[in-house]
C-alpha positions as CSV (number, residue, x, y, z in Angstrom):
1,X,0.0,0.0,0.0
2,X,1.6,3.2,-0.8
3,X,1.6,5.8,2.3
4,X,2.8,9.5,3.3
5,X,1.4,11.3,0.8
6,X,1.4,15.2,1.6
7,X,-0.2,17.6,-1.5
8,X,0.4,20.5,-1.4
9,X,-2.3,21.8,-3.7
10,X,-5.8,23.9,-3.5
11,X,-7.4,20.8,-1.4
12,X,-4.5,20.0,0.4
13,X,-4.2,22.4,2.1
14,X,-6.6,22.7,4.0
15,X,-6.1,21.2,7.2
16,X,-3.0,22.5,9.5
17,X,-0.6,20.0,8.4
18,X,-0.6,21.0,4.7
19,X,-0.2,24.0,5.7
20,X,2.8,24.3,7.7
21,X,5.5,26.8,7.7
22,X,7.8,23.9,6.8
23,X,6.4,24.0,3.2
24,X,7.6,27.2,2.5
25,X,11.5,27.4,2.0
26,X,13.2,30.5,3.5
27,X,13.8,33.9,1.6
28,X,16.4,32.9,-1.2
29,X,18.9,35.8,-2.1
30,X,18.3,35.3,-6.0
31,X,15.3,37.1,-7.3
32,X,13.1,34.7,-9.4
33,X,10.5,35.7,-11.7
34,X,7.5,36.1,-9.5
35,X,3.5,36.6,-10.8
36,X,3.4,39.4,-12.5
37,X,3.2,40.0,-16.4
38,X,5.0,42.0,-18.4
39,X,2.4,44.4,-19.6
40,X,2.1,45.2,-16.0
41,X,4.9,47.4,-16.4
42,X,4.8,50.8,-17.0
43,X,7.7,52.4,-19.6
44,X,8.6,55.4,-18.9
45,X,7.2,55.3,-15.4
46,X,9.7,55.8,-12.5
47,X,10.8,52.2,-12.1
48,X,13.8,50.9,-14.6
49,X,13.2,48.0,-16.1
50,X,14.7,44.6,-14.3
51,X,13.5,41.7,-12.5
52,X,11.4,43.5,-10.1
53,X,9.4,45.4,-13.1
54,X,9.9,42.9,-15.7
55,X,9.8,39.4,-14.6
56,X,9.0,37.7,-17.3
57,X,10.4,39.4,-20.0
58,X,13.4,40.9,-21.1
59,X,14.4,44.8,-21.1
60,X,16.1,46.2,-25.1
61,X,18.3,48.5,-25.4
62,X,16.2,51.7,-25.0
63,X,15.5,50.4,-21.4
64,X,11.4,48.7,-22.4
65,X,10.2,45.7,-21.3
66,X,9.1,43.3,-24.3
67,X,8.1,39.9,-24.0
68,X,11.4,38.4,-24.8
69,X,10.1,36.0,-26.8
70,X,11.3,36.4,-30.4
71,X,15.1,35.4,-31.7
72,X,15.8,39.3,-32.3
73,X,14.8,39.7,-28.5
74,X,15.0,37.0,-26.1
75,X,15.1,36.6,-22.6
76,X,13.4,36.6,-19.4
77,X,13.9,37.5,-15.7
78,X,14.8,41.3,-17.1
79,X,17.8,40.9,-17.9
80,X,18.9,42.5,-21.4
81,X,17.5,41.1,-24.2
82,X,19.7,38.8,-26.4
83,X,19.7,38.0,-30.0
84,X,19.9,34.4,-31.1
85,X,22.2,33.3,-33.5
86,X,21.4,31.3,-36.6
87,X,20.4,27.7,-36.1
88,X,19.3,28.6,-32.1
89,X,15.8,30.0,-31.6
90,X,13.8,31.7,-28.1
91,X,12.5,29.4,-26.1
92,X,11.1,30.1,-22.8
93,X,13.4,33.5,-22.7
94,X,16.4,31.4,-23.5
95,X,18.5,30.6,-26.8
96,X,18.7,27.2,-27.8
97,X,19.1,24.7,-30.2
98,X,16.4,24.8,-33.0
99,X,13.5,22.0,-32.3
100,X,14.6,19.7,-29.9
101,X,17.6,19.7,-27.2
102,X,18.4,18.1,-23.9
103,X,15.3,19.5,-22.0
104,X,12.9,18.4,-23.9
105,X,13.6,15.3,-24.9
106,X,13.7,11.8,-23.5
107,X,15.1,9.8,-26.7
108,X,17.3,11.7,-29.1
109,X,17.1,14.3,-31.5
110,X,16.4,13.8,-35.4
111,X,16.3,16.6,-38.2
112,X,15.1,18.9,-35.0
113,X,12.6,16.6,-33.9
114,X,12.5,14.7,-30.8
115,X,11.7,10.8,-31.1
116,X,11.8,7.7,-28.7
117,X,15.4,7.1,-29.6
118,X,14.7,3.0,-29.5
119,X,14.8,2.5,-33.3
120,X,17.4,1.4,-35.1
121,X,17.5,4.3,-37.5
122,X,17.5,6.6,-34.8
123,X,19.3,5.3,-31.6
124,X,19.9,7.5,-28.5
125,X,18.8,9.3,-25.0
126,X,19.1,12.4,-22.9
127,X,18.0,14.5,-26.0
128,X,21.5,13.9,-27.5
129,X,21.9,13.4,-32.0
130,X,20.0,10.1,-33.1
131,X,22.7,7.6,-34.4
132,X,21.9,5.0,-37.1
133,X,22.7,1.5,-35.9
134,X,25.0,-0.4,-39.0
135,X,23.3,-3.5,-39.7
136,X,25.2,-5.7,-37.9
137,X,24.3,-3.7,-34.8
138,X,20.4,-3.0,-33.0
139,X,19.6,0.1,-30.6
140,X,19.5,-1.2,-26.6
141,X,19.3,1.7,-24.2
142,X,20.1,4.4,-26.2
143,X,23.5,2.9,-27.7
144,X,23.8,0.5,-31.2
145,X,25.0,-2.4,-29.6
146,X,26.6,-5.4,-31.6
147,X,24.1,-8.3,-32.8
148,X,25.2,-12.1,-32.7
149,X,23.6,-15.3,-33.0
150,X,21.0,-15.8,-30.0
151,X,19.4,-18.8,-29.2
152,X,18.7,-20.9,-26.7
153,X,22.2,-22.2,-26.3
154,X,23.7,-18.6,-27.1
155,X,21.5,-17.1,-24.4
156,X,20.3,-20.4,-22.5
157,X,20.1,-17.4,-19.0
158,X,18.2,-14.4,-20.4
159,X,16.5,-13.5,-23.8
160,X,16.9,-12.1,-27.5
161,X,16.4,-8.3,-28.3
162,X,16.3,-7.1,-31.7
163,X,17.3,-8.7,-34.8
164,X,15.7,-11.9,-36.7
165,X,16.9,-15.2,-38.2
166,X,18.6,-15.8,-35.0
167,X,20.8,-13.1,-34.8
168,X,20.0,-10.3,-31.8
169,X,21.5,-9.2,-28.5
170,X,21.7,-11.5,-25.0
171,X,20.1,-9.3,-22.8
172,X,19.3,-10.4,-19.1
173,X,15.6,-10.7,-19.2
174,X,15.0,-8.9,-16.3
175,X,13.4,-5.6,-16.6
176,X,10.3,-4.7,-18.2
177,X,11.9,-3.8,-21.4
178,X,13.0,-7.0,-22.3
179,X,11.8,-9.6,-20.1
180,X,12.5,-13.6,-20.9
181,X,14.8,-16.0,-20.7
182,X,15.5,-19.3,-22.3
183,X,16.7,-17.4,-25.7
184,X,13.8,-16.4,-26.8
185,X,12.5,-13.2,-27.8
186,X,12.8,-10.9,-25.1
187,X,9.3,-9.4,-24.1
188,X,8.3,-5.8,-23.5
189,X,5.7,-6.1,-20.4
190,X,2.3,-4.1,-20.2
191,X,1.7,-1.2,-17.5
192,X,-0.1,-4.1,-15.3
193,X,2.2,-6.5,-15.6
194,X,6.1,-7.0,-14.1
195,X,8.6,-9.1,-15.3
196,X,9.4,-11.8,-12.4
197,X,11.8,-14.9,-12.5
198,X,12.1,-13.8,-16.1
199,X,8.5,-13.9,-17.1
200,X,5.8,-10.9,-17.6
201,X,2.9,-11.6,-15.0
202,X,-0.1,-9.7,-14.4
203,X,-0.2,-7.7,-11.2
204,X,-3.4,-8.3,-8.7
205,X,-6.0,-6.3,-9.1
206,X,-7.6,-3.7,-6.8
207,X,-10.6,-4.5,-5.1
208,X,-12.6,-4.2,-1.9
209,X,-10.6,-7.9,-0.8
210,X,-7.2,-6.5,-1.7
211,X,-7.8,-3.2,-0.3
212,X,-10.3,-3.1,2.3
213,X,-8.6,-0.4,4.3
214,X,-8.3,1.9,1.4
215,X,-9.4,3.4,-2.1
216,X,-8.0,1.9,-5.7
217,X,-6.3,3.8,-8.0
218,X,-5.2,3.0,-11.2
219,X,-5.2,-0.8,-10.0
220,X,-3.3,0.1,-7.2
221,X,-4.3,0.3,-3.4
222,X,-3.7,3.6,-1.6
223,X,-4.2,4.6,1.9
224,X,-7.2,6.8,1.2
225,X,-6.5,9.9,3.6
226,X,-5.1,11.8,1.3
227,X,-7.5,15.0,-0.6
228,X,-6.3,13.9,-4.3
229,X,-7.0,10.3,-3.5
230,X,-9.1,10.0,-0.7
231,X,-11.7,6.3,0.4
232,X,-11.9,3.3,1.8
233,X,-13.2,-0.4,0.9
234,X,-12.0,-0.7,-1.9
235,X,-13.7,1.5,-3.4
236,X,-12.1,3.9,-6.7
237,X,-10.3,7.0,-4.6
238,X,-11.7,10.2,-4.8
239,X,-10.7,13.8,-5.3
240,X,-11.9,16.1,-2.9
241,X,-13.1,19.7,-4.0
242,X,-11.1,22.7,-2.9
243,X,-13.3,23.5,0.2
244,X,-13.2,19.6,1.2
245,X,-10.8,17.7,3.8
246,X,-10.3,14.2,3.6
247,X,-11.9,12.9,6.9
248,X,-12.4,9.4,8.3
249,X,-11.4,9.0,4.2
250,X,-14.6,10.6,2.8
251,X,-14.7,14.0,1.3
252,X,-16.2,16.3,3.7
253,X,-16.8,19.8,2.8
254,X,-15.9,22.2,5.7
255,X,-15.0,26.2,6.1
256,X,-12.0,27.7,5.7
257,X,-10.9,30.0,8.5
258,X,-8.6,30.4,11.4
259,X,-8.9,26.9,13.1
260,X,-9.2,24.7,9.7
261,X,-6.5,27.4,8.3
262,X,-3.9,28.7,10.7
263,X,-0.9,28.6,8.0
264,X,-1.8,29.9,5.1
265,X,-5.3,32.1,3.6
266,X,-8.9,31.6,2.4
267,X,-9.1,32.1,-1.4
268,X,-12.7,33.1,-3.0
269,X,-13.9,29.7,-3.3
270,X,-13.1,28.7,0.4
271,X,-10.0,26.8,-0.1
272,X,-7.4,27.0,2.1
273,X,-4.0,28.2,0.4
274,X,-0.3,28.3,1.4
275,X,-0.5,32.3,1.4
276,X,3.1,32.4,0.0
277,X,2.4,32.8,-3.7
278,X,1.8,36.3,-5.5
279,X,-2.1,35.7,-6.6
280,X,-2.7,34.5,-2.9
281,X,-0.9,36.3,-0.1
282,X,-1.3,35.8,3.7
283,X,-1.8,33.6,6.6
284,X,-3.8,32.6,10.0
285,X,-7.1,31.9,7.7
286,X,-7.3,35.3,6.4
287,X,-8.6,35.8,3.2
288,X,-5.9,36.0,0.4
289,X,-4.7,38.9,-1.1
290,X,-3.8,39.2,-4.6
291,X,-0.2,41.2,-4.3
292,X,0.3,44.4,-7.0
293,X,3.0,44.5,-9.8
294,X,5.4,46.7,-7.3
295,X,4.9,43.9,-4.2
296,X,6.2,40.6,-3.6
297,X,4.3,37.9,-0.9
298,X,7.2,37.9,1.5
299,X,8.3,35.4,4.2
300,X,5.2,36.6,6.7
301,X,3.3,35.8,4.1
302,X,2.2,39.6,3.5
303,X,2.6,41.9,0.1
304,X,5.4,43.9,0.4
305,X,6.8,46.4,-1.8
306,X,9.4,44.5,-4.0
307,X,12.8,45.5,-4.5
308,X,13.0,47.7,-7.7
309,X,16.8,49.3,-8.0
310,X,18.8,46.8,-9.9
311,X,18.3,45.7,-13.7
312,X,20.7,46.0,-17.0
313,X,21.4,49.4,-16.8
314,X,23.2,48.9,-13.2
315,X,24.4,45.6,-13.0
316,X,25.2,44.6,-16.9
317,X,27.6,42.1,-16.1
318,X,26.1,40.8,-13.6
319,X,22.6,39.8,-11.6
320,X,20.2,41.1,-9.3
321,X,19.1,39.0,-6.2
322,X,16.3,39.3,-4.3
323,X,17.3,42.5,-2.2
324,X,17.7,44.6,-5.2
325,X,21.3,44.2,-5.3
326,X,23.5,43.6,-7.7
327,X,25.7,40.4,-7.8
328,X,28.9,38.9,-10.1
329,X,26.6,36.0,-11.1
330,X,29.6,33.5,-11.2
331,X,29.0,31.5,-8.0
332,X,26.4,28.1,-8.0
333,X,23.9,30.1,-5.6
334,X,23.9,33.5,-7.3
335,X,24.7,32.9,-11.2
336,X,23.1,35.1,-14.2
337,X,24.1,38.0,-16.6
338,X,23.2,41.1,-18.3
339,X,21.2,42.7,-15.1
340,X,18.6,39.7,-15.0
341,X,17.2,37.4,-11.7
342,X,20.4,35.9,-10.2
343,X,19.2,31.6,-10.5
344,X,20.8,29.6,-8.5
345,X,22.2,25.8,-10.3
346,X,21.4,22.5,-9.8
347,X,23.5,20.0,-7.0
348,X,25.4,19.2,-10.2
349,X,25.8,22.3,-11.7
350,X,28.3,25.4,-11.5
351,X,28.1,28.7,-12.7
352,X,30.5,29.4,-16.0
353,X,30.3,32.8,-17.7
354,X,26.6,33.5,-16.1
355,X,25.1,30.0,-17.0
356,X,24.2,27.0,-15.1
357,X,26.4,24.3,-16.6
358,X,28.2,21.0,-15.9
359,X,31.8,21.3,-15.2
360,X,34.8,19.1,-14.3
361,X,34.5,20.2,-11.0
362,X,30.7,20.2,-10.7
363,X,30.7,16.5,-12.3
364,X,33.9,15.1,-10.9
365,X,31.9,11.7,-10.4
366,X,30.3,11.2,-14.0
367,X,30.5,12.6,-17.4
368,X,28.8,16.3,-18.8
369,X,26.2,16.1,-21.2
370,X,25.6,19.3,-22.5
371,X,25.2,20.9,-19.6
372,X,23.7,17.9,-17.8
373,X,25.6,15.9,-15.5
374,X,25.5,12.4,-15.6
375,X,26.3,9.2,-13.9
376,X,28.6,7.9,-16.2
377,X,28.0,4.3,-16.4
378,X,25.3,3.9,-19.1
379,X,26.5,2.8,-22.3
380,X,24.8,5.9,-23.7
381,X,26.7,8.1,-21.5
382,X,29.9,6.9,-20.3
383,X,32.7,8.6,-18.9
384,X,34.2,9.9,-15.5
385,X,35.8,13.4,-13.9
386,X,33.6,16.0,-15.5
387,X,34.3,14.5,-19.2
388,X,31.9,15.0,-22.2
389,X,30.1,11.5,-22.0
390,X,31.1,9.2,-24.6
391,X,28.4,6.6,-26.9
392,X,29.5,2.8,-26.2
393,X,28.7,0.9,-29.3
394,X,29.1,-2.2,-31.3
395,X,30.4,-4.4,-28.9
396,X,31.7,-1.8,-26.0
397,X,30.3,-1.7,-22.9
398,X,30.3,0.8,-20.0
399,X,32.4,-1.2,-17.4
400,X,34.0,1.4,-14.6
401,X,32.7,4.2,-16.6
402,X,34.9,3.4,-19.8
403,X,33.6,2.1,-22.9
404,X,35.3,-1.3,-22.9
405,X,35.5,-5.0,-24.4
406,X,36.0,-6.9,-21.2
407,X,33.8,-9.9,-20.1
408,X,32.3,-9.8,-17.3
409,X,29.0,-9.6,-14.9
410,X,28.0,-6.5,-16.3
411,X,28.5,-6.8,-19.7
412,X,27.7,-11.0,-20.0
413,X,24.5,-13.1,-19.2
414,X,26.9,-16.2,-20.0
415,X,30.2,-17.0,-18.9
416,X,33.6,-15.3,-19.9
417,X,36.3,-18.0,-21.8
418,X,39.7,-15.9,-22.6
419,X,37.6,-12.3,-22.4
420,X,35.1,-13.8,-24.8
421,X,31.2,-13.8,-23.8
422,X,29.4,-17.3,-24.4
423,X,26.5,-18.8,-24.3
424,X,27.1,-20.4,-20.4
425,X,24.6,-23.4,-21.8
426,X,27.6,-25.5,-23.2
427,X,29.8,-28.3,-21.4
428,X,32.6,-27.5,-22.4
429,X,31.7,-23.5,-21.3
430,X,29.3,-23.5,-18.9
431,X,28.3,-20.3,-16.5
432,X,26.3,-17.6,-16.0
433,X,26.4,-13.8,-14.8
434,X,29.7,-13.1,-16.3
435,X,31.8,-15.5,-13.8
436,X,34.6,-17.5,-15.8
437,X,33.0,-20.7,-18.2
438,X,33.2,-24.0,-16.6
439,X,34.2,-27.5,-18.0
440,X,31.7,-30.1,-17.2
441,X,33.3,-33.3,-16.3
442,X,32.2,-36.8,-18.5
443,X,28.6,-37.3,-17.9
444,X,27.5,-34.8,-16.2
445,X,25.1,-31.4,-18.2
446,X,25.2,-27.7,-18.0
447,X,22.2,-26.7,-17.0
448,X,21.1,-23.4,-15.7
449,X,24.8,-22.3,-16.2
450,X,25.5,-25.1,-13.4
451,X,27.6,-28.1,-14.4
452,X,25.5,-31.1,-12.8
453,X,25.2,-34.8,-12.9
454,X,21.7,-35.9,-12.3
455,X,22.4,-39.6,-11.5
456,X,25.0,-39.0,-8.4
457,X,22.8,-35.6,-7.1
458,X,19.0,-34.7,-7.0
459,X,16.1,-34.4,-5.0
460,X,15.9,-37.5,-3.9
461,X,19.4,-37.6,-2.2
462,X,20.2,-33.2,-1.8
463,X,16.4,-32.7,-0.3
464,X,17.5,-29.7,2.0
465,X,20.3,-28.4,-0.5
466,X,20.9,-27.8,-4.5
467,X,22.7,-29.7,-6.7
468,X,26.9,-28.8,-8.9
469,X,29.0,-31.3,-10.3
470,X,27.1,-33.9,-8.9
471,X,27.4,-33.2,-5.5
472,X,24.9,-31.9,-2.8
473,X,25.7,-28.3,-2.2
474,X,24.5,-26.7,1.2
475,X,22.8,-24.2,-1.1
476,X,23.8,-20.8,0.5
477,X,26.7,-19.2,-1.5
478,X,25.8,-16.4,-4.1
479,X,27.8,-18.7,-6.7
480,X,26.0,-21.9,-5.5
481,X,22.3,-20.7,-4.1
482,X,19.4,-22.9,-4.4
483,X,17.9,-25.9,-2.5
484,X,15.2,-29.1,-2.7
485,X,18.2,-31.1,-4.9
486,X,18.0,-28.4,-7.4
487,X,20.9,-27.4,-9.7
488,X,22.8,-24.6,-8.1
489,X,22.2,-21.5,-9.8
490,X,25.0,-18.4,-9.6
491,X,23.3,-15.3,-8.5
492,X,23.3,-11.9,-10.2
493,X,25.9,-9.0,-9.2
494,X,22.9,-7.5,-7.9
495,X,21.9,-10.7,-5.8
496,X,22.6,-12.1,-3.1
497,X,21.6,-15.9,-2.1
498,X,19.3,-15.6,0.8
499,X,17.2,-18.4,2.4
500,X,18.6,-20.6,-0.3
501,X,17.1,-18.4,-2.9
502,X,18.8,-15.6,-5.2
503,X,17.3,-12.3,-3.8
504,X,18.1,-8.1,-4.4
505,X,20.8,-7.2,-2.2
506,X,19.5,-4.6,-0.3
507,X,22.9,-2.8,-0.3
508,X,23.1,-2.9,-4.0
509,X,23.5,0.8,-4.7
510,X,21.8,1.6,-8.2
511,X,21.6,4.9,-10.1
512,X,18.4,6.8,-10.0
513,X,17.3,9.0,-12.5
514,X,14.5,11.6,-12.7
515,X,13.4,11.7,-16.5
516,X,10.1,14.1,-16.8
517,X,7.5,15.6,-14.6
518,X,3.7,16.4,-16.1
519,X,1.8,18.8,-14.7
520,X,-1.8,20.0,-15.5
521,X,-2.2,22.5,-17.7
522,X,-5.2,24.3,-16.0
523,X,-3.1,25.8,-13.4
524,X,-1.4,29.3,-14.4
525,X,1.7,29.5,-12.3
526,X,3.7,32.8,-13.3
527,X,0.7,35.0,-14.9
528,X,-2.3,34.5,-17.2
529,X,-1.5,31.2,-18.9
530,X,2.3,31.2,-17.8
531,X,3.8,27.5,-17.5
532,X,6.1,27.2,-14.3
533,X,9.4,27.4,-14.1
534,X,9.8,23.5,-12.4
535,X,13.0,22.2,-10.6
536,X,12.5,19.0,-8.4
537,X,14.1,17.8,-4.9
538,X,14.8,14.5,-4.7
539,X,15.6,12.8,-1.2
540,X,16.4,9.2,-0.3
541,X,17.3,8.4,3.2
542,X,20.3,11.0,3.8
543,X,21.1,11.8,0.1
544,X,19.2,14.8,-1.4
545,X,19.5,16.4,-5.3
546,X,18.2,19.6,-6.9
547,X,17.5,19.6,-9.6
548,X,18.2,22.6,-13.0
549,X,15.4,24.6,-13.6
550,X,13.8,24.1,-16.4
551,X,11.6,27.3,-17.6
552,X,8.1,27.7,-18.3
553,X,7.2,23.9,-19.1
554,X,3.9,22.0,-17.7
555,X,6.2,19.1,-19.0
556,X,9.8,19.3,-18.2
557,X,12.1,16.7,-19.6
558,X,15.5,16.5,-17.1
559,X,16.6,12.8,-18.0
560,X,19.1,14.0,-15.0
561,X,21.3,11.4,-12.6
562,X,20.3,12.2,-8.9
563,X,22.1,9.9,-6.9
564,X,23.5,6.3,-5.7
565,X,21.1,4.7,-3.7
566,X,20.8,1.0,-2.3
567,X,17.7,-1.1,-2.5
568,X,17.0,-0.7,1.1
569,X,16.9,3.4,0.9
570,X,14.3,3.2,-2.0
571,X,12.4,0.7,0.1
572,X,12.2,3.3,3.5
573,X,12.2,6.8,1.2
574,X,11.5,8.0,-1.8
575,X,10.4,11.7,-1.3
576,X,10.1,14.6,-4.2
577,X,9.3,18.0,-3.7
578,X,8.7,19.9,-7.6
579,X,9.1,23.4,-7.1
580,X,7.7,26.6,-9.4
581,X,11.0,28.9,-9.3
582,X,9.6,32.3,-8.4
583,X,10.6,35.7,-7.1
584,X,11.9,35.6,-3.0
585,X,10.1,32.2,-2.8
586,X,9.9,29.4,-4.7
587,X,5.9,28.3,-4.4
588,X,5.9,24.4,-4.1
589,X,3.9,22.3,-6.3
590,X,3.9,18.6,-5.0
591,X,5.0,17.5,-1.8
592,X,4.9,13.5,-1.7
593,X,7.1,10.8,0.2
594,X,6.7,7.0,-1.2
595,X,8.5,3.8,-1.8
596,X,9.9,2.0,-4.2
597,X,9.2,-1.9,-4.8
598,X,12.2,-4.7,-5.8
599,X,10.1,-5.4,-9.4
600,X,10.0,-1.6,-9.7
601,X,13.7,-1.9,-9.6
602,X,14.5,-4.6,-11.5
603,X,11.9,-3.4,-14.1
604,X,14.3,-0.1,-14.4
605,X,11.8,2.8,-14.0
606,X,8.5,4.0,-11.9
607,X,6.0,6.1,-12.9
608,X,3.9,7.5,-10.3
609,X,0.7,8.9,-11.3
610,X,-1.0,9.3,-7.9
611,X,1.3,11.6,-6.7
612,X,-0.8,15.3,-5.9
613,X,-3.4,14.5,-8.9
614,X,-4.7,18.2,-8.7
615,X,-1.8,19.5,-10.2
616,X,0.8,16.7,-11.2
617,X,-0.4,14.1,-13.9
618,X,3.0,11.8,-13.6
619,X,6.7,12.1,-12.3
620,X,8.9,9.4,-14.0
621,X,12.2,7.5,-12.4
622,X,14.5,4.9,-14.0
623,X,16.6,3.0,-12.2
624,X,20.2,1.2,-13.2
């Protein structure tokens, strides 16, 4: 059953809880585009134009504020206006790569265009240049890897992707993207279903058996005291209105004031509201206050006159926080240029020339992707200290974060015999996982990657133990794990053998990645029908990641590396809070803590969809 959910949204917030000072992060000295829009400012009025006066636009050289939305004048945050150069066009205030680029893209870009980057013809991920596989080759994971002959004896331990006639890559047969074993076809498993011991099997359903202490959701049982998904018995969850609490979980309408309110303010349909955000200022149950073009919602939740003094004509090399002043803009925490809002970067980010970007020193860990930094150990994006990432193909593998040749258990499903992978189903090469091929001795089979003799070991004389080389094994070793006269099977560099079965190690640390938020686009977050400018906080047990910012976007594409994290964190934690990046605060959007499952993991991603449904429609992880 999923648990802790915390939504921060119109319904939300209504009880004391959801409302609590502890949503609101403290005053940030970078000034961030707040509510306003441009046409609220005034040229030729007394206030230059800057962040303060022209949040989401940019100011040209005669000192107006335009919409900064054009390639001859671009830019946002007031800062000067820039012109983009050929092949780059204004997006979201910024100069970038015609069509598709790096943050809005999943797959990989082709003619401009961003597609799913799985194809042969156009291979790749993290919104990087499609590559066209050779023939000999097929596209796993975003790289063209090398096909060979796969069959049943070539890939006796895992499954065939790609390719026909026999030929195709041994992948493990695992994760939901290619699930099988045997060396057969590897399968791609439906949203209900998992891939288990190899095989793609329907989940259980949701129903008033399976959940009798909670609501169903999208097949899936939730606690039911939450506003966005709120019941009990079984029964499909509900969405509470605005003026509704989730009590005894059943919608209850109640009224917003100082008792049902004390945090945040009353908005005109009787919801109870964080009070922190521009269009809906105040606190104690108030009623909320809609703060003017020359006030920002400070930290006591009250409109107060903004800071107006800094903008391109004072501070041209440079950026203005949120006191008004003016700052070098070449540190993490305070970076920008041409008089605009300061930004502060991502955990992986540092501040070169005025931009957000990955660095050698930023990245020392992984590789740079554009400005992205990444783990480093996908064969899509390889590399180490800060590097640009490198493309593993053909035959190469990511192993240590170099593209390399060697055999082993992360780059074989068979056994290794003088570097070379094999089949593992062989007697004369026999093994699994990578470990070095066995020879079987005269009469005894490879099965399972386990040399065995089935006359001098079995059930019938190993009941309480597995069967290798014709012996009774105790069963309990990671390289002989199994029991009930069984043969011994090796487990996976991810496994460990526990209660005589191969299981996840829990201290298996594996790479998590956030790959793209959707929002609702109902919600105006910066303005009439402004998109907000979304960055994401990602905590597991005692490691925490910010994300970039990526402007004005109900749908941000980040495809970003967050952290290590073991089985056994994702299991306790796995919280996100997605942030709208606005001026002195930074107005959450979700708040949610869950959990992640072992055939979540081993599937290699989780989408939740049930995560603050007022405002959020999914937020995606991938795990490797």
């Amino acid at each position: 059953m999923r648990h802790g959910i915390m939504l921060l949204s119109v319904s939300a917030l209504l009880t004391a809880t959801a409302c609590s000072d502890d949503s609101v992060p403290p005053i940030k000295q970078d000034a961030r585009r707040d509510a306003r829009r441009v046409d609220q400012y005034v040229p030729g009025g007394d206030l230059p134009c800057g962040p303060a006066t022209c949040p989401n636009g940019c100011c040209d050289a005669s000192g107006q504020c335009v919409a900064g939305s054009t390639d001859a004048l671009c830019g946002t945050g007031g800062g000067s206006c820039q012109a983009c150069q050929s092949g780059s066009s204004c997006k979201a205030g910024s100069c970038v790569k015609t069509g598709c680029d790096s943050s809005n893209c999943v797959g990989c870009c082709q003619n401009g265009q961003c597609v799913s980057g799985v194809s042969d013809g156009a291979c790749g991920i993290g919104g990087i240049a499609c590559a066209t596989c050779q023939a000999t080759q097929t596209c796993v994971n975003g790289a063209c890897a090398a096909k060979q002959v796969c069959d049943a004896t070539t890939c006796a331990n895992g499954c065939c992707f790609g390719g026909s006639g026999g030929q195709g890559v041994c992948m493990p047969g695992t994760s939901g993207a290619a699930c099988g074993k045997g060396g057969a076809a590897c399968l791609e498993c439906t949203a209900v279903q998992k891939c288990e011991n190899q095989e793609c099997k329907t989940q259980a359903g949701c129903d008033a058996t399976s959940c009798a202490n909670g609501c169903c959701y999208n097949g899936q049982c939730m606690p039911g005291t939450n506003p966005g998904l709120c019941g009990k018995g079984g029964a499909q969850c509900a969405q509470c209105k605005p003026n509704e609490q989730c009590q005894s979980q059943a919608c209850t309408s109640v009224q917003c004031n100082a008792t049902t309110c004390p945090n945040g303010c009353c908005d005109a349909s009787g919801a109870c509201q964080p009070g922190s955000g521009q269009s809906a200022c105040g606190s104690g149950g108030a009623a909320c206050v809609q703060c003017t073009a020359q006030q920002v919602c400070s930290a006591a939740k009250k409109c107060e006159a903004a800071p107006t003094t800094c903008g391109p004509t004072n501070c041209a090399t440079g950026c203005c926080d949120g006191t008004g002043k003016c700052q070098p803009g070449n540190v993490a925490t305070a970076c920008g240029t041409g008089g605009g809002a300061c930004k502060s970067c991502g955990t992986s980010q540092a501040c070169a020339s005025g931009k957000c970007t990955c660095t050698t020193a930023s990245c020392a860990q992984g590789c740079c992707q554009g400005d992205q930094c990444q783990s480093g150990n996908l064969d899509a994006a390889c590399g180490s200290g800060g590097a640009a990432c490198q493309v593993c193909s053909g035959t190469a593998k990511c192993v240590s974060k170099q593209c390399s040749t060697t055999c082993g258990p992360t780059t074989c499903v068979g056994c290794c015999l003088s570097g070379v992978c094999k089949g593992g189903s062989d007697p004369a090469a026999c093994g699994k996982n990578g470990a070095t091929c066995a020879v079987c001795k005269s009469g005894e089979s490879c099965v399972n990657g386990t040399c065995n003799s089935s006359t001098t070991c079995s059930s019938s004389n190993c009941p309480s133990g597995c069967c290798a080389n014709g012996i009774c094994q105790p069963g309990t070793s990671d390289s002989q794990c199994g029991k009930g006269g069984a043969v011994c099977g090796a487990c996976k560099f991810y496994e460990n053998c526990t209660a005589q079965a191969c299981a996840l190690d829990k201290d298996f640390l594996w790479w998590v990645y956030l790959d793209e938020v959707k929002l609702v686009t109902t919600k105006s977050w910066d303005g009439a029908n402004d998109p907000p400018d979304v960055y994401v906080v990602v905590t597991t047990g005692s490691k925490t990641h910010t994300t970039k910012t990526i402007d004005n976007s109900y749908a941000p594409v980040f495809n970003e590396y967050l952290f290590d994290a073991s089985a056994n964190e994702l299991y306790q934690e796995l919280k996100f809070k997605i942030y709208d990046n606005d001026w002195l605060f930074d107005e959450v959007i979700c708040d949610h803590t869950d959990f992640v499952t072992n055939s979540e993991i081993l599937n290699g991603s989780i989408t939740y969809t049930w995560a603050c449904t007022q405002y959020v429609v999914s937020v995606k992880f991938s795990f490797y």
